[in-house]
N, C-alpha and C positions, 0 to 999 in steps of 0.2 A: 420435896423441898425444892423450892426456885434454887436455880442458883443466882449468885447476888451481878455475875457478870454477865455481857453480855457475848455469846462467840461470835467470830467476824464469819459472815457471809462467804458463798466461792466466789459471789462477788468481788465482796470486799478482799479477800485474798487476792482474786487476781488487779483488784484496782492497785493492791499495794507490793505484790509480784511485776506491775507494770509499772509502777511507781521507780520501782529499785532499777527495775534495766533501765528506763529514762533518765535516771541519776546517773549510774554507769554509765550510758552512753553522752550523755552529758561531759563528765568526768573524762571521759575518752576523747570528748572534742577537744574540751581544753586542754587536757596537755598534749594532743597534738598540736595545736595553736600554738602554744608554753614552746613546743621543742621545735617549731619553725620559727617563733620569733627569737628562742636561745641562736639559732642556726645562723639566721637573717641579721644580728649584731654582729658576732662570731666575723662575720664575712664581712660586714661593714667595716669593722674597726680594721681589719686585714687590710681592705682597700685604702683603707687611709694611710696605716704605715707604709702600702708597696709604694702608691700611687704621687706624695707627697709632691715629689721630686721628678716625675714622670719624664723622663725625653731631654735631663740635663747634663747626664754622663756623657763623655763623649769616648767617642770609640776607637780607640789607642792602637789595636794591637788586631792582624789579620784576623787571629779568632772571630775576634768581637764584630769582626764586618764582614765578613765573608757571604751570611747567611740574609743579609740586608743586598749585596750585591746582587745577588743570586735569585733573590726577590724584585730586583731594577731589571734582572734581564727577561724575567717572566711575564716584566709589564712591561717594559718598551718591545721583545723580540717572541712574543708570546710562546717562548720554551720551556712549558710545563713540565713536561717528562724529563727532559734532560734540561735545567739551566745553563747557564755556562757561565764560563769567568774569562775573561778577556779571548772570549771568542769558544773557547775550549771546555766542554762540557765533564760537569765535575761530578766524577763517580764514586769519590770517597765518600759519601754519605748519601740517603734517600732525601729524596726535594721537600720531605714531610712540612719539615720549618720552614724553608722558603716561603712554599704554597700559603701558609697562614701567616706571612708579614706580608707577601703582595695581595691577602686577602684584606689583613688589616689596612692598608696602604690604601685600598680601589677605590675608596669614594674621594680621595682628593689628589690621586693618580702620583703622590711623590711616596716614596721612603725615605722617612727621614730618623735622628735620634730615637722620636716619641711613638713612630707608627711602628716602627723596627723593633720596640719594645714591648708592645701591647698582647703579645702572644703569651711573654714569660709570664705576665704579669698574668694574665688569666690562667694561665697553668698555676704558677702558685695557688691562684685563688683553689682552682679544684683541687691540688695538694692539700688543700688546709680542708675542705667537705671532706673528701676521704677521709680524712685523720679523723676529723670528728664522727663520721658515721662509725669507722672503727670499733672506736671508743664506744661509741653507744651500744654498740651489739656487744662488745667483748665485757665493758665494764657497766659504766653510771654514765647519768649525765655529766656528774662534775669530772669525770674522769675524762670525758670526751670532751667538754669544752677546753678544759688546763691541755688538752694535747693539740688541740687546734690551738690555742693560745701559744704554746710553747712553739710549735714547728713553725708558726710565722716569726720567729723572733730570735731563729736560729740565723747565725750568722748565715748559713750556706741561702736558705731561703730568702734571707730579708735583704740580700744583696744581688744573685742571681735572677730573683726575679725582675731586673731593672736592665738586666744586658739581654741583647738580642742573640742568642745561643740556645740549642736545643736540650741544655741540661736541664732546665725547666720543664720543659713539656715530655721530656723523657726521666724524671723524678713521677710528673703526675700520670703517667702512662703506669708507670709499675704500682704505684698505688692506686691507683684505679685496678688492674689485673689483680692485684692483695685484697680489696674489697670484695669485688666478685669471687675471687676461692672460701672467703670467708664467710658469705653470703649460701655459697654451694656446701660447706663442711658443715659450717654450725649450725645452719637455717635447713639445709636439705633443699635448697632451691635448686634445681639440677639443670634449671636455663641459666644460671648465672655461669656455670661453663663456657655456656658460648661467648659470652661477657669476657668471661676471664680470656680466655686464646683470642679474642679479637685485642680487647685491649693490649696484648704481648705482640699482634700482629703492628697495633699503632704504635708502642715502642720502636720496632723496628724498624717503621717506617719512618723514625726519629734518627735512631742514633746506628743500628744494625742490631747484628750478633749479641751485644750486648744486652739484649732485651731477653734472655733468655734465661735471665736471673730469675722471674718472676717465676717460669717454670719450676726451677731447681728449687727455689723456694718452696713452692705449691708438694713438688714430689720429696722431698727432705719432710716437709712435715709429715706428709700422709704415711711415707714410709715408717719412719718414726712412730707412728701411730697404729697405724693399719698392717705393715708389712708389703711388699714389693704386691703382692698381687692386689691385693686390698688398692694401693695407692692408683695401681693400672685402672679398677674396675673404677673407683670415687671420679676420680679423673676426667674420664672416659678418654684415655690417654692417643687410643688409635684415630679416632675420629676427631678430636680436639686435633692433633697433627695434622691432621689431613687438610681443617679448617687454616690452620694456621700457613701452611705452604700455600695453600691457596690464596690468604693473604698479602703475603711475601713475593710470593714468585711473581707478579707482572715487574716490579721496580729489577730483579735480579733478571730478568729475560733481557730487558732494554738494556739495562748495562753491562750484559755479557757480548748482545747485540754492538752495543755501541763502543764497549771497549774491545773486543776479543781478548787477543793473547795478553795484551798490559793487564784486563778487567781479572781474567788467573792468578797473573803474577804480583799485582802491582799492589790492588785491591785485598782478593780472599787472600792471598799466602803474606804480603807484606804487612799490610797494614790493618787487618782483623786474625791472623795469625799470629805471628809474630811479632806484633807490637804486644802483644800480654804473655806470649809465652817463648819468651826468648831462649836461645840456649846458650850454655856456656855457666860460667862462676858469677853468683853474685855477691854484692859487700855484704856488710852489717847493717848498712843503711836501708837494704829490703826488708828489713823489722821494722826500725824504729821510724821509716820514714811514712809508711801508709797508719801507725799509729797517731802520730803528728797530723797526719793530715785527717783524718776521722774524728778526732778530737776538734782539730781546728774549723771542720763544719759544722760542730754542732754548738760554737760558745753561745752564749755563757754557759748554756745549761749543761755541757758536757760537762762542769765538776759535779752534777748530781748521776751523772750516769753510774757510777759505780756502785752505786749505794744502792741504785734503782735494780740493777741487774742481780746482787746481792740477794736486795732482798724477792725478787721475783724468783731464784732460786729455791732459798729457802721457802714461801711461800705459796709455790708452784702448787702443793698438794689440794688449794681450796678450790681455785681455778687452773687446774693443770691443764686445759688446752686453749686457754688464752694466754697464759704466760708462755706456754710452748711455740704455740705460734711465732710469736714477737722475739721470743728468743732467736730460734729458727730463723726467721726474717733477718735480723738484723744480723745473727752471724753466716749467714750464706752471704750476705751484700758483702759484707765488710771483707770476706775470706778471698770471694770473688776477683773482688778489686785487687784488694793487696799482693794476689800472688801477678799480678801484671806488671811488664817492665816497666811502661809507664805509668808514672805516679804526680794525677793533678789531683786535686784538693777537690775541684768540680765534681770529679769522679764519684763523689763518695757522698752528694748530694742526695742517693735514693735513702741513707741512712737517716736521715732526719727524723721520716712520719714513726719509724719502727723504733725509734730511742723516744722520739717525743711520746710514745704510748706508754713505753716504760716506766718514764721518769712521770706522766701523768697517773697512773695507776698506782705509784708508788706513793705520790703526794696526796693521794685521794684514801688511801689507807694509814695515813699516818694519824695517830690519837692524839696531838697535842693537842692544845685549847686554841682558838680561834685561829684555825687550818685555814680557811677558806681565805681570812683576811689576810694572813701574813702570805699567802700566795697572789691574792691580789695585788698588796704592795708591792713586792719584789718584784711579779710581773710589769707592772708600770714602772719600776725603777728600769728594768732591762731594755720595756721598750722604749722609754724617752733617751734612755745612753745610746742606743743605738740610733734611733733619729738623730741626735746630735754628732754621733761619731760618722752617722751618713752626712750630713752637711759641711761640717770641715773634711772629711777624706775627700768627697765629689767637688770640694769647690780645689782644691790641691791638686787633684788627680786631672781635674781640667786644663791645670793652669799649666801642665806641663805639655801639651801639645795645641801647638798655633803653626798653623798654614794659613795666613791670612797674607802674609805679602808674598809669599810663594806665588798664593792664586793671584793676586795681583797683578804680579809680573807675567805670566803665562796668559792671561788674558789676553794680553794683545796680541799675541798669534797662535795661529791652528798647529802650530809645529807638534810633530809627534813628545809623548813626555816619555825619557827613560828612568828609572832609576835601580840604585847598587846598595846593594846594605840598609835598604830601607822597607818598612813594610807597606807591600805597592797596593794594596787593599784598601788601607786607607787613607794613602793616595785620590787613588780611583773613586773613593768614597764621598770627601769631601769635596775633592777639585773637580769632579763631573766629569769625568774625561775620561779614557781609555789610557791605562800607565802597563808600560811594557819591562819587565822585571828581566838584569842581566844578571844570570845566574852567578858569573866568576868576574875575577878583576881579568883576566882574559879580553874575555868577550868585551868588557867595558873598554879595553885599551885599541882592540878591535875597531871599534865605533870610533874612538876616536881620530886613528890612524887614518881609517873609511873617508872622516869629515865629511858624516852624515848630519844634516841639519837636525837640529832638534833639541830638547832641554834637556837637561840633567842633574835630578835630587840626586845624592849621595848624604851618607853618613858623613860626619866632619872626621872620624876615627877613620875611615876610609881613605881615605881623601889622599895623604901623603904617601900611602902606598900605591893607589888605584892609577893616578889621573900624573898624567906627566904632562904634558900641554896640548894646545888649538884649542881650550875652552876656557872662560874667563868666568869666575864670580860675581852673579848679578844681584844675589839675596840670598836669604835664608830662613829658617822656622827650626819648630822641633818635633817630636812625638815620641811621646810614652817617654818626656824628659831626653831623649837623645838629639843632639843637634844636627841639623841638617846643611846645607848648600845645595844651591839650585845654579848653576851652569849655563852658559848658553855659546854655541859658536861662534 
C-alpha cells in the first residue's frame, strides 16, 4: 500500500533544519537591534533631562570650584601630576577630575560653567548604561529599562550630574566595578576581573580610599556565598591587588614625593582616616542623620524603597543571587558611609544604581493590570516635577550670588585681591585672578596695620569684628546668598 503522504527528503530536512537556524538567527538580529535601540533611547531621554540646563548653575560654594580651578591650572601651567591652587599643589584628592574638565575644556582652551560640567554629565550617562546593563543580566528588559529610567531621576543623579564634582564620575566608577564582578560571578567571564580592579583603581583616582567599597562589596557577596576561600579563589583576590596597587601607586608616590611628612599626616591620617573614623562619643544624630540623607538621594522613589527591599527579601528564594547581590550592594554602601563622621548627602550617591534595581525589579514583578502604563505615567509625572523644580531652584540659587560690580571695581587695577570669611575659590573663579585667603581676623588686622596695598572681599558679618580702619568701602556682591564688601586702601 502507497502511503497517501509524501516524507520530506534529507534534503528537504536540512533545507527546513536551515530554515529554522536562519529564523533564529534572524530573530537574534532583531532583538539585538530591539535592545540597542531600547539602550540608545534609554540614553537619549537621559541626555535630555541632565543636559536641559547645561553650564547655568553657577558655582557658589569652594566645593563646587575647586576641581574647575585645578583644571585652569593644568591649562594655563601644564601641572598634570600635581595641579595647584593658588600656587600650592593639592594633595587631598587625585587630579582624576581635573584631568577630564581640562580635557573637556581643550578645544576652546577656557573653563567655564558648561565645560566644567560635561564630565558629570557623561558620568551620569554611564551611571544610567550600567544600571541598565545590570538589570538586563540580573532581571528583564523591562526591569533594566525602569532601573535606568528610575536612577536618572533620582534626586542625587539628576542634580549632581550638573555640578563639576567628582561624586559623579566616582558613583559611575563603582558601578562600572559592580558590572564587571557581576559579569565575572554570574557569566563566568573571568577577564571581567580585570575590568572589575581597574575600574576600583579609576575610583580611586577620583575620590581615594573610598573606592574600596566596590571591593568590600564584590568580597561580602562572594563570602556570603562561596565562603572566605571560595570568595579568595572567584576573585582571584591576590593578583587583582597586585593590579590594583599598581594602579594606585604612581598618584600616592608623587604625593608622598611632593608632600612628605604633611602628605602622612595631613592627607592619610587626617583626612582619609580620621575624617570616617573619628574617635571619642558620638550623638544620636549618627543614626538618624545618614538615614536622612540616603533617603534624601534617592527622592522620589525612595518611598518605594521599602516595599522594594521587603519584598526582594521575601522573594529572594526565586532569584536568590540577584536579589543577594543588590542587597549586599546596597547595604555595604550605605553601612560604609554612615559609620563616617562626616555626613554629606553626596556621599551616598553610589546608592542610587543599587536601590534603583531594587525598586525596578520589584515594579517588574508586581501583577496588577496595566504595570507597564501606570509606571510610565508616574515616571513622567517625576521627571517633568523635577525639571521644573530644576528650573525655579537654578534660577534662585543663581540669583543669590553676584560679583559683578566687585569685578568691576578691581578691574581697574593689578592690586593683589585678599579676602576673610569668604570662599576664595570662587573668587578666583569668577574674577580671574589669583585671591589670597587670610585664614584668621589676626592676620586680616595684620594687613591692615602693614598698609599693604591691595583689595579686600570680606563677609559683611565679618566686618564689625575684623576690620577696624585704613580701608574704606568701595562695593559689594554676594555668594551662596552671604553679603560681601570689597575694601580698598
Amino acid at each position: 500500500m502507497r502511503p497517501t503522504g509524501h516524507p520530506r527528503s534529507d534534503r528537504a530536512v536540512g533545507r527546513g533544519a536551515s530554515g529554522r537556524s536562519a529564523e533564529t538567527s534572524v530573530g537574534g538580529e532583531r532583538g539585538a537591534v530591539r535592545e540597542r535601540g531600547r539602550l540608545a533611547l534609554l540614553l537619549a531621554v537621559s541626555t535630555l533631562l541632565l543636559s536641559f540646563d547645561l553650564g547655568r548653575w553657577v558655582l557658589a560654594t569652594n566645593d563646587e570650584t575647586r576641581f574647575p580651578m585645578l583644571a585652569r591650572d593644568i591649562l594655563a601651567q601644564g601641572h598634570w601630576w600635581l595641579p595647584r591652587l593658588n600656587g600650592v599643589a593639592h594633595l587631598n584628592k587625585p587630579p582624576l577630575y581635573a584631568w577630564l574638565i581640562a580635557i573637556a575644556a581643550w578645544p576652546t582652551g577656557a573653563v567655564t560653567q558648561q565645560t566644567a560640567a560635561y564630565p558629570s554629565v557623561l558620568a551620569a550617562l554611564g551611571t544610567v548604561g550600567a544600571t541598565y546593563w545590570i538589570g538586563r543580566r540580573l532581571f528583564s528588559r523591562e526591569a533594566a529599562l525602569a532601573a535606568g529610567l528610575i536612577v536618572v531621576t533620582t534626586y542625587g543623579v539628576f542634580t549632581m550630574a550638573r555640578v563639576p564634582m567628582p561624586d559623579m564620575m566616582f558613583c559611575f566608577a563603582l558601578t562600572g566595578a559592580m558590572a564587571a564582578f557581576i559579569a565575572a560571578e554570574f557569566d563566568g567571564r573571568r577577564w571581567a576581573l580585570a575590568l572589575l580592579y581597574s575600574m576600583v583603581g579609576v575610583a580611586f583616582w577620583t575620590k581615594g580610599p573610598a573606592a574600596l567599597m566596590a571591593l568590600a562589596v564584590a568580597l561580602g557577596y562572594t563570602w556570603a556565598t562561596h565562603g572566605w576561600a571560595g570568595a579568595a579563589r572567584r576573585l582571584a583576590l591576590a593578583p587583582g591587588l597586585v593590579l590594583l596597587v599598581l594602579v594606585i601607586l604612581p598618584w600616592w608616590l608623587l604625593d608622598a614625593a611632593a608632600g612628605g611628612g604633611e602628605f602622612t599626616q595631613r592627607i592619610v591620617l587626617d583626612d582619609w582616616l580620621l575624617w570616617y573614623f573619628p574617635a571619642g562619643t558620638r550623638s544620636w544624630r549618627a543614626v538618624t542623620d545618614p538615614i536622612g540623607q540616603a533617603l534624601t538621594i534617592l527622592l522620589p522613589w525612595a518611598a518605594l524603597l521599602p516595599f522594594a527591599v521587603w519584598a526582594a527579601l521575601r522573594t529572594g528564594r526565586e532569584s536568590p543571587r540577584a536579589m543577594r547581590v543588590l542587597l549586599v550592594w546596597a547595604g555595604t554602601v550605605c553601612f560604609l558611609i554612615a559609620i563616617s563622621r562626616q555626613q554629606r548627602m553626596r556621599y551616598y550617591l553610589p546608592l542610587g544604581p543599587p536601590a534603583a534595581l531594587l525598586i525596578a525589579a520589584w515594579c517588574s514583578g508586581l501583577t496588577m493590570a496595566h504595570r507597564r502604563a501606570a509606571f510610565a505615567g508616574g515616571w513622567t509625572v517625576v521627571a517633568l516635577g523635577l525639571c521644573l523644580w530644576q528650573v525655579h531652584a537654578s534660577a534662585r540659587h543663581n540669583e543669590a550670588t553676584d560679583l559683578q560690580a566687585i569685578a568691576r571695581e578691581i578691574s581697574q587695577s593689578p592690586k593683589p585681591l585678599y579676602t576673610f570669611d569668604v570662599p576664595e575659590l570662587v573668587l578666583a573663579f569668577y574674577l580671574e585672578r589669583p585671591v589670597a585667603l587670610l585664614p584668621d581676623s589676626a592676620r586680616l588686622q595684620s594687613l591692615v596695620a602693614e598698609g599693604r596695598s591691595g583689595y579686600l572681599v570680606i563677609a559683611d558679618r565679618a566686618v564689625p569684628r575684623a576690620l577696624s580702619s585704613g580701608l574704606h568701602r568701595i562695593g559689594g556682591g554676594r555668594v551662596n546668598g552671604r553679603p560681601l564688601s570689597l575694601f580698598n586702601d
